[in-house]
N, C-alpha and C positions, 0 to 999 in steps of 0.2 A: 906350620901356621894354619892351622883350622881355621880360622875365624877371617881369611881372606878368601876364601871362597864361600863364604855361609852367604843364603841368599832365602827370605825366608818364600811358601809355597805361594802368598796370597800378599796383598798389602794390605794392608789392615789401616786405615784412615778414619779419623774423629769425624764422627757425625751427628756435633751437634748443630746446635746454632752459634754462630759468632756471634759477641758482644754486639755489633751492631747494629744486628738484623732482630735481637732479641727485641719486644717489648714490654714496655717498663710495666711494673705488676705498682699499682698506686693502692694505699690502703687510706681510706677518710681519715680526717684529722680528729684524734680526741685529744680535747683540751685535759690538763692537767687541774686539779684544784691543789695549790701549792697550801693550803692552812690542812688541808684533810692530809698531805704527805708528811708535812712534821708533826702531824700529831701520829699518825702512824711509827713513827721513828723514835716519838718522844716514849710512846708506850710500848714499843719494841727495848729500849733504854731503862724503862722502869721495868720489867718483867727479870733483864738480866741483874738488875742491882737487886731485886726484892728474893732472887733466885739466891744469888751471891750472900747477902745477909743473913739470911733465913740457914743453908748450909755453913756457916764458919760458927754460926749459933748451937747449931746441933752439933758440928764436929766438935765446939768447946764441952759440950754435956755431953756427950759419948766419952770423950779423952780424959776430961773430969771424973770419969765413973769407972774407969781401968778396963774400960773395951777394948780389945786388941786396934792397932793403930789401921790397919788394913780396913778391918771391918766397920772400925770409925766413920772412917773415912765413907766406905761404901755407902754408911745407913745414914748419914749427915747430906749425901747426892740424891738420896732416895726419898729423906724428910725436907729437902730442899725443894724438889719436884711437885712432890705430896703438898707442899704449905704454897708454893705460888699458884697450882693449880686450887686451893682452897679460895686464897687472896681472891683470885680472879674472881670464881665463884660468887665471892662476897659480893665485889662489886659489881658485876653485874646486874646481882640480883637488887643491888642499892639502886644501882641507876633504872632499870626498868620500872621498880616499885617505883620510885619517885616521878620516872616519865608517864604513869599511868594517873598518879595523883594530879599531875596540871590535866591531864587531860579531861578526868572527871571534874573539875574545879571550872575550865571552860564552857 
């Protein structure tokens, strides 16, 4: 039985602080804006559906056209990618023109 006389050379003890003595690290309070979060959510929502649409569209015209089902597939994920970051594009550029035009109108 080795291990009844193992005794090790040092004692080796935690040196941290105890839960108790710690103190409490406080960070300021930021308020949340709960309409700015679902809209965040909402267009998090529409990016995957516009992504979703846009690839079953393309996989149909690939598959339609007798491209291998693999590569279909591939280039249907890749014009799915390619067409929401277009979408977005658009709108963007929709909404800035437009936040530009009240602006000059004021």
């Amino acid at each position: 039985m080795a291990l009844r006389d193992y005794r090790p050379d040092s004692y080796h003890y935690d040196e941290t602080i105890p839960k108790e003595k710690r103190q409490a690290t406080y960070q300021a309070y930021q308020a949340t804006n709960p309409a700015k979060e679902r809209l965040k959510e909402f267009f998090f929502f529409l990016n995957i559906a516009i992504f979703s649409i846009i690839t079953v569209i393309a996989a149909y015209i690939y598959l339609s056209n007798h491209v291998p089902i693999f590569l279909a597939f591939l280039l249907a994920i890749v014009t799915g990618l390619i067409g929401l970051k277009l979408v977005q594009f658009f709108i963007k550029k929709k909404f800035y023109s437009s936040k530009n035009r009240t602006k000059i109108r004021k």
